[in-house]
MDTraj code that builds the backbone (N, CA, C; nanometers):
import mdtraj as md
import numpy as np

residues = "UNK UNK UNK UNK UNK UNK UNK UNK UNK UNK UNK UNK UNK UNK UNK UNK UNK UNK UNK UNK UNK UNK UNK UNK UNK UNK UNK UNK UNK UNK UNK UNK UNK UNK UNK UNK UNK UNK UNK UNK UNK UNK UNK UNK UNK UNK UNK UNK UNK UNK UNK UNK UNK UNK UNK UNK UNK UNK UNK UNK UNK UNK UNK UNK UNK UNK UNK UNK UNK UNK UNK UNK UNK UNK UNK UNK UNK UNK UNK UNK UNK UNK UNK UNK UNK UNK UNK UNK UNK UNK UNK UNK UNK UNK UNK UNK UNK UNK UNK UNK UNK UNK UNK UNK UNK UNK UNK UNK UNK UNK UNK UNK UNK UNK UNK UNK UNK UNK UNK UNK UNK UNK UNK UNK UNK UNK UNK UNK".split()
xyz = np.array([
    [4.9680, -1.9713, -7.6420],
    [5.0229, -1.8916, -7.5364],
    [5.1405, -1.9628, -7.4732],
    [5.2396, -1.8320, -7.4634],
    [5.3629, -1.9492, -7.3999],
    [5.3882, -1.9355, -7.2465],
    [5.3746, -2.0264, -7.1538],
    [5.3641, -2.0197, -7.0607],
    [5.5169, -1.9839, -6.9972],
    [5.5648, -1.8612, -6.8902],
    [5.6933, -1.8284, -6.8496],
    [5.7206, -1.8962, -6.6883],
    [5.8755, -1.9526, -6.7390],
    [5.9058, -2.0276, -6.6058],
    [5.9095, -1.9053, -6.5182],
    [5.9115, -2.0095, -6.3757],
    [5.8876, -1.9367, -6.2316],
    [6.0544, -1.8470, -6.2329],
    [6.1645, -1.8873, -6.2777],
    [6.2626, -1.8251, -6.3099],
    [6.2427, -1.7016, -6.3923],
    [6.2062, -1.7148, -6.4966],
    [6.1983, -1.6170, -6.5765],
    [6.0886, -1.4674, -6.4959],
    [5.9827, -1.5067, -6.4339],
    [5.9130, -1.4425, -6.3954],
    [6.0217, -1.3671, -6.2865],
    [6.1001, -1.3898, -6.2072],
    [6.1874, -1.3721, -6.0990],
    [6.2676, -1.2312, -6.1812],
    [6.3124, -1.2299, -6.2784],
    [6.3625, -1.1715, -6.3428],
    [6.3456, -1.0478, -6.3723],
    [6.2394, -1.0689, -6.4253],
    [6.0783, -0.9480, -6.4309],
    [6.1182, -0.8935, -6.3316],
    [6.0111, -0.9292, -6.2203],
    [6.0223, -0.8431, -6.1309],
    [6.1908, -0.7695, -6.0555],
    [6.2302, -0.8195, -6.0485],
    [6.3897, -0.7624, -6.0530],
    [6.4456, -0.6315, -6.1242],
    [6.4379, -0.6844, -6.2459],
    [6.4093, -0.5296, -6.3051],
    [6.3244, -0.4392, -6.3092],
    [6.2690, -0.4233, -6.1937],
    [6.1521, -0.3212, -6.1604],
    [6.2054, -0.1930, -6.1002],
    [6.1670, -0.1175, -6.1183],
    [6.2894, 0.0166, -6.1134],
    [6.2472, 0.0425, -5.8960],
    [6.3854, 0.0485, -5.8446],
    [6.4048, 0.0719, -5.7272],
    [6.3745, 0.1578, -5.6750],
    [6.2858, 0.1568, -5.5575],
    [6.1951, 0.2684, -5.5048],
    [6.3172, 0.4229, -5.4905],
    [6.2573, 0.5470, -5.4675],
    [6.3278, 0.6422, -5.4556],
    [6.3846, 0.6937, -5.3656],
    [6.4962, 0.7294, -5.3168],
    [6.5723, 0.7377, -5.1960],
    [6.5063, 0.9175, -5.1610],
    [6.5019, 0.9168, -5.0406],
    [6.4639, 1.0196, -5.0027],
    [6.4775, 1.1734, -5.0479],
    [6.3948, 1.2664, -5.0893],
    [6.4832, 1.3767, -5.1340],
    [6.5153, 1.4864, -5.0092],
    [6.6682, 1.5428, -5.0970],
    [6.7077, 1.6023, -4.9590],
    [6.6715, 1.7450, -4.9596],
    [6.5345, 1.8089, -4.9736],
    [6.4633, 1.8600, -4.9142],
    [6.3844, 1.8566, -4.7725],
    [6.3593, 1.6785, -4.7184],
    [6.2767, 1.6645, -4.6843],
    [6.3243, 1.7252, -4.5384],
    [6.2496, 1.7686, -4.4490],
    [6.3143, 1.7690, -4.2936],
    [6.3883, 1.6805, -4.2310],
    [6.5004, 1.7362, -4.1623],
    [6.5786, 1.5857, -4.0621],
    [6.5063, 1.6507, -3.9149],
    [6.4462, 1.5491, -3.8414],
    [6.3825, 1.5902, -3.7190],
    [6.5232, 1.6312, -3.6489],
    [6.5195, 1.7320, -3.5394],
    [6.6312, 1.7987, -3.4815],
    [6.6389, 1.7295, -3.3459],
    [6.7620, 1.6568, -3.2655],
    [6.7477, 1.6035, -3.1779],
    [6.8076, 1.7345, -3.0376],
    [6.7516, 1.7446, -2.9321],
    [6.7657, 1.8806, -2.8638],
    [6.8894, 1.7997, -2.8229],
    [6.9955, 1.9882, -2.7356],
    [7.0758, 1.9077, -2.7634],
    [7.1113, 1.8826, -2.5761],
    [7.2017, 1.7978, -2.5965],
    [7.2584, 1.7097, -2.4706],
    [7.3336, 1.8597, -2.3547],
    [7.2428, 1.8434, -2.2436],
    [7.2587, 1.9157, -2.1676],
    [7.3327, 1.8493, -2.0133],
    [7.4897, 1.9136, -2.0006],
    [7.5287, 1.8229, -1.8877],
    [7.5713, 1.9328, -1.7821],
    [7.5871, 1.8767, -1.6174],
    [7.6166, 1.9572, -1.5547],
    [7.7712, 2.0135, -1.5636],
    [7.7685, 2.1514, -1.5276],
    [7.9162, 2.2625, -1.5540],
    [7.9407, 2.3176, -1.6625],
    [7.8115, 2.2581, -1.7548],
    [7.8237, 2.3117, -1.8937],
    [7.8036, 2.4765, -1.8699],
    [7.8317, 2.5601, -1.9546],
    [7.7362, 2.6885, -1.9170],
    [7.7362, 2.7554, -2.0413],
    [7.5862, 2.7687, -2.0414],
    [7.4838, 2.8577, -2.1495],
    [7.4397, 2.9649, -2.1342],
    [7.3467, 3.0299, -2.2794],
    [7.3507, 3.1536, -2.3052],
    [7.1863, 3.1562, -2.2879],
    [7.1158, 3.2237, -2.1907],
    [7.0121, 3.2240, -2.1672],
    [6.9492, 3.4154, -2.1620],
    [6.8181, 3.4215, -2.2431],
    [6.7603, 3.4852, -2.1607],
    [6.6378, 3.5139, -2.1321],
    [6.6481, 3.5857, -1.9979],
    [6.5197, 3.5055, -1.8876],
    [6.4001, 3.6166, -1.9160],
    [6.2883, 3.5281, -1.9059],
    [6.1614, 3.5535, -1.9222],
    [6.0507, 3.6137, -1.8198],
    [6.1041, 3.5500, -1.7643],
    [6.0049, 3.5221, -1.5974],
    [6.0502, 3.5039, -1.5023],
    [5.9882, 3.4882, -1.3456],
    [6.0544, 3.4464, -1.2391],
    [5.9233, 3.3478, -1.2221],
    [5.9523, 3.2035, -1.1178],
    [5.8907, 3.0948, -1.0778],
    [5.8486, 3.0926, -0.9252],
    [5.7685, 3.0902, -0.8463],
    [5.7054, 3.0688, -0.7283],
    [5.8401, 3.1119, -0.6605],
    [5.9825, 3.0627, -0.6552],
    [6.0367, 3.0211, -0.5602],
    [6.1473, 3.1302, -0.6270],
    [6.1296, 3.2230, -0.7020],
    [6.2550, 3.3150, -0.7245],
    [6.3193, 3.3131, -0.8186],
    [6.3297, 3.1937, -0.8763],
    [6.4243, 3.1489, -0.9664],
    [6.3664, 3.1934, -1.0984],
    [6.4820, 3.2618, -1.1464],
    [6.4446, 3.3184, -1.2793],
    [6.4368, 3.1792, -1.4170],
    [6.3564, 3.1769, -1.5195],
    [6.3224, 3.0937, -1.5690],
    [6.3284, 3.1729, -1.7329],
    [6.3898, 3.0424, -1.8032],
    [6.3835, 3.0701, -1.9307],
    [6.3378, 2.9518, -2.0139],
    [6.2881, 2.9331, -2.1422],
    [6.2393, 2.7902, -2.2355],
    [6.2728, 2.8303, -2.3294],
    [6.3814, 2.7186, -2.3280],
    [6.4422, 2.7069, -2.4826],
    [6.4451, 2.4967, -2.5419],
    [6.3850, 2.5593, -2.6599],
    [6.4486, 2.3744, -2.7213],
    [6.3337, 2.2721, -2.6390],
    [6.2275, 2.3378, -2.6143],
    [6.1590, 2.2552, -2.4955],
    [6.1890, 2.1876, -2.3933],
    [6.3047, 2.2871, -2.2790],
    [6.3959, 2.2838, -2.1909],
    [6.3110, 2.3610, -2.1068],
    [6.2965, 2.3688, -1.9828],
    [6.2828, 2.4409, -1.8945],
    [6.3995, 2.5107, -1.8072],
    [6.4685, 2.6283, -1.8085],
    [6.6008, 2.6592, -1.7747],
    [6.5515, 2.7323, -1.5817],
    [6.5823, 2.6825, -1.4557],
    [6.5488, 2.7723, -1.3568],
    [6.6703, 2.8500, -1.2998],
    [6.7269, 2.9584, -1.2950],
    [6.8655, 3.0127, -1.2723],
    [6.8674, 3.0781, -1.1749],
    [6.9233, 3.0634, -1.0452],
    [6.9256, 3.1263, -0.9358],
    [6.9928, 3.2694, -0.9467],
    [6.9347, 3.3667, -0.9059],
    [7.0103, 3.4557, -0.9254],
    [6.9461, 3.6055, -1.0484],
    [6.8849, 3.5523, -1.1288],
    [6.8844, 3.5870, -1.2681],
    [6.7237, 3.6675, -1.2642],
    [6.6993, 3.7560, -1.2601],
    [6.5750, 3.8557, -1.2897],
    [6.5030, 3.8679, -1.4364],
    [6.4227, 3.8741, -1.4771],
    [6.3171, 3.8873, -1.6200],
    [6.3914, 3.9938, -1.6615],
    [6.4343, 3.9401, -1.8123],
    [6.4991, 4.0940, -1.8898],
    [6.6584, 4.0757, -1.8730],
    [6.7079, 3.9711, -1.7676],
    [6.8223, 3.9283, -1.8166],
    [6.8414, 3.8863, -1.9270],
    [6.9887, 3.9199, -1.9974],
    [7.0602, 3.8089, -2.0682],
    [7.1951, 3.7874, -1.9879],
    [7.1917, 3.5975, -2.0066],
    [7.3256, 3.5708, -1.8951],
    [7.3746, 3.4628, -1.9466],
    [7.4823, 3.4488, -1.9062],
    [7.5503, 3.3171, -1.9284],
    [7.5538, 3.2097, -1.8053],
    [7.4922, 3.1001, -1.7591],
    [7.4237, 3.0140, -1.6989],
    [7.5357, 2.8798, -1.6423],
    [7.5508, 2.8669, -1.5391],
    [7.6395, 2.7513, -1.4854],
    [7.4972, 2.6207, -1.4663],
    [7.5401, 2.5089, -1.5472],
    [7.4175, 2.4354, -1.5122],
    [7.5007, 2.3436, -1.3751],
    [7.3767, 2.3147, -1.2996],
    [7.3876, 2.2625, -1.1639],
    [7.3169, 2.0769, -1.1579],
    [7.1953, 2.0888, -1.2707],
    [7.1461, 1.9826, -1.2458],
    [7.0467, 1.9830, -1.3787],
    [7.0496, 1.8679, -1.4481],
    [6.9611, 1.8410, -1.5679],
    [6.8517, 1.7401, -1.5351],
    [6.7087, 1.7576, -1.5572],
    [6.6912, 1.6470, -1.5645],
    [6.5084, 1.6101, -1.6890],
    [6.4647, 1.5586, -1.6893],
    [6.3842, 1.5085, -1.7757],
    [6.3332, 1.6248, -1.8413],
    [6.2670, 1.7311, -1.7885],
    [6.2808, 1.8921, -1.8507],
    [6.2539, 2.0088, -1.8141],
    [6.3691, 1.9522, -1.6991],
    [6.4477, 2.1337, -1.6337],
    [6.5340, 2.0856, -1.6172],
    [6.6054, 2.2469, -1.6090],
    [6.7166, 2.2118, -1.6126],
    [6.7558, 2.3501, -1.4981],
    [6.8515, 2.2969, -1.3774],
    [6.8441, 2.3678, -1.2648],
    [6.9921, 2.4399, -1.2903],
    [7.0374, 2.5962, -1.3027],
    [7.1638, 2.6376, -1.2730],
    [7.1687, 2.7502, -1.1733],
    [7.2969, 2.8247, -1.1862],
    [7.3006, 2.9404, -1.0851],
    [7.3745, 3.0339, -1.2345],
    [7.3342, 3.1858, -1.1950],
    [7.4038, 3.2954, -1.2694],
    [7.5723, 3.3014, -1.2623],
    [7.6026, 3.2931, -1.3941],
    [7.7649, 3.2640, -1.4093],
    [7.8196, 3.4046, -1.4367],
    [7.7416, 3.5168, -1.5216],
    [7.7829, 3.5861, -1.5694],
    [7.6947, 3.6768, -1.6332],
    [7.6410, 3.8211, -1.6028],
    [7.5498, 3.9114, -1.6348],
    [7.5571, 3.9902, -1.8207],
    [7.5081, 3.9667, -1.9201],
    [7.5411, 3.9714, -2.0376],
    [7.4639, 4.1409, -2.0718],
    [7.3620, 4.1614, -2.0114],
    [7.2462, 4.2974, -2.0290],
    [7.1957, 4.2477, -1.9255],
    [7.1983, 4.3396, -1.8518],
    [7.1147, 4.3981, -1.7142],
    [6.9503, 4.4314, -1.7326],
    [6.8831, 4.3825, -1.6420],
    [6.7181, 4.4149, -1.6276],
    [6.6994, 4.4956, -1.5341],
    [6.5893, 4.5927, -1.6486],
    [6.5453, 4.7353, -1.5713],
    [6.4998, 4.6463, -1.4308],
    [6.4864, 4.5315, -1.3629],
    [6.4140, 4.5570, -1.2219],
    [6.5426, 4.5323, -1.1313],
    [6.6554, 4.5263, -1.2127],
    [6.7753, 4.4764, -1.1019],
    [6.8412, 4.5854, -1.0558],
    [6.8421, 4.6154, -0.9210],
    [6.9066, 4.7446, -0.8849],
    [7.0777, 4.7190, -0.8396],
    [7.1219, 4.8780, -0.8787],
    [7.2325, 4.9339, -0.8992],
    [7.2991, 4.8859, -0.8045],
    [7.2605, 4.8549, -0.6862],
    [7.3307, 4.8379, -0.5580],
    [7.3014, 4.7230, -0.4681],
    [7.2672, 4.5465, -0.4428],
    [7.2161, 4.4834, -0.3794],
    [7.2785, 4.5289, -0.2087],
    [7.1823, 4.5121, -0.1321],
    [7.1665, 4.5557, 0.0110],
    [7.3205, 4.4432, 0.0515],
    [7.2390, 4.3648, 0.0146],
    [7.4210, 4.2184, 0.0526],
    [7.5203, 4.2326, -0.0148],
    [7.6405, 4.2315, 0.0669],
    [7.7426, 4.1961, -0.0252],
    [7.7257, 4.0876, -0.1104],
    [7.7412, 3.9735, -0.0381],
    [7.7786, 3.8579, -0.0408],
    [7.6451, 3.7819, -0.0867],
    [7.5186, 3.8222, -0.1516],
    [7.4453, 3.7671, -0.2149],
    [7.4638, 3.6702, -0.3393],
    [7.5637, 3.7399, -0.4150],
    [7.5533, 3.6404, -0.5630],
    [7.6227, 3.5633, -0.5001],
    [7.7262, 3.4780, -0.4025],
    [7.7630, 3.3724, -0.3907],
    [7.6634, 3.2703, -0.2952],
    [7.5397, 3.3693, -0.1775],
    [7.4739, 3.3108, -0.0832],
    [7.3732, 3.2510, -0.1455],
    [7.3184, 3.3482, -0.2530],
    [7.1754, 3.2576, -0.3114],
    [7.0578, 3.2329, -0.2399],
    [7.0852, 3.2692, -0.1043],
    [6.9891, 3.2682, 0.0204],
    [6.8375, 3.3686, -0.0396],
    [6.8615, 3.4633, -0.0646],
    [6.7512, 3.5252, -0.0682],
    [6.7335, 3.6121, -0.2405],
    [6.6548, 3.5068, -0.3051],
    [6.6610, 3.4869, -0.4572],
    [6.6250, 3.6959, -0.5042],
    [6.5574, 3.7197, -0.4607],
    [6.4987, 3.8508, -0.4637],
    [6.5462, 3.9930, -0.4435],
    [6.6962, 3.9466, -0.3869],
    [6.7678, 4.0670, -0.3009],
    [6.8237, 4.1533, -0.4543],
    [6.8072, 4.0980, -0.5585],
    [6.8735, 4.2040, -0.6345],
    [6.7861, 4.2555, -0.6895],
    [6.6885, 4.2113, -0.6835],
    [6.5652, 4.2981, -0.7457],
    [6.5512, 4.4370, -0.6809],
    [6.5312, 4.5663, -0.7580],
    [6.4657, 4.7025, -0.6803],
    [6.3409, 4.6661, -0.6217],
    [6.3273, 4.6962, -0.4745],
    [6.2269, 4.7337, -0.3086],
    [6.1021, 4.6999, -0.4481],
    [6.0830, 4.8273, -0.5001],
    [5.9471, 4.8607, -0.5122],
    [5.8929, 4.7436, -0.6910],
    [6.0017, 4.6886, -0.7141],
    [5.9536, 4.5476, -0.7887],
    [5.9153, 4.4480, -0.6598],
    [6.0150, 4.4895, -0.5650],
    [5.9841, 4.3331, -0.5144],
    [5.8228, 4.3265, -0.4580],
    [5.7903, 4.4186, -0.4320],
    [5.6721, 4.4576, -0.3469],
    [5.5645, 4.3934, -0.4578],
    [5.5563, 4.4569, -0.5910],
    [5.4808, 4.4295, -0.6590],
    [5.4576, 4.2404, -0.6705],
    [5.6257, 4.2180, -0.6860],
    [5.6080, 4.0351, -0.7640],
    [5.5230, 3.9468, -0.6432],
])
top = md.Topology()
chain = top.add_chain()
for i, resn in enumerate(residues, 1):
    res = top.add_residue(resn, chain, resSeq=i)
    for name in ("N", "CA", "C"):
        top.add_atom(name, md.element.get_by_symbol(name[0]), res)
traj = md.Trajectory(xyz[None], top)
C-alpha cells in the first residue's frame, strides 16, 4: 500500500466539486419600503380608529389619515413615521365613500382637522 503525502491529499480535496450557488428561483425576502415625512401615498381606507382617524394596512404599516372615511381611496400627505404607524393628513380624494356627505357643515374643515367626523353623513355619524 502506498501511503499519500499530506500534500497530495490537499489536492484531493480541492478538486471537490464547489457547493451550488443559489438557484434563482428561490425567494428574495422583500424589504418594506422606506417611508419618510412629505412623502405622499396611495391609500385605501378600511376603517376608522377610536379617535377618527381613518386607517389603512399596507406592507405591515399601519397608515392613520386625518380626514379620510372607510371606502376612501386617497392620496395621503405623510406627517410622521414611526416603528409601525404611520401618521398623515388627506392630500387628495381619489373615489369618494358612500358615508361622506355631499356638503360638510364647515367650510374650513379639511384644513381645521378639528373635528375628524364632520364629513361623515349625521346619520353614519350617529351609528359609528
Amino acid at each position: 500500500m502506498k501511503k499519500e503525502s499530506y500534500h497530495q491529499l490537499k489536492a484531493k480535496q480541492s478538486k471537490a466539486p464547489a457547493p451550488k450557488a443559489p438557484a434563482d428561483d428561490v425567494p428574495v425576502e422583500r424589504q418594506a419600503p422606506t417611508i419618510t415625512r412629505n412623502m405622499i401615498v396611495e391609500l385605501s381606507i378600511s376603517a376608522i380608529d377610536d379617535d377618527g382617524y381613518g386607517t389603512a394596512r399596507v406592507d405591515g404599516l399601519t397608515y392613520k389619515i386625518a380626514g379620510a372615511l372607510p371606502g376612501d381611496v386617497i392620496r395621503a400627505k405623510i406627517d410622521h413615521a414611526s416603528f409601525g404607524t404611520v401618521a398623515g393628513h388627506l392630500h387628495k380624494l381619489l373615489q369618494f365613500s358612500p358615508l361622506r356627505s355631499k356638503r360638510p357643515p364647515c367650510s374650513v374643515s379639511a384644513e381645521c382637522l378639528g373635528c375628524p367626523l364632520i364629513a361623515m353623513r349625521y346619520t353614519d355619524q350617529k351609528v359609528w
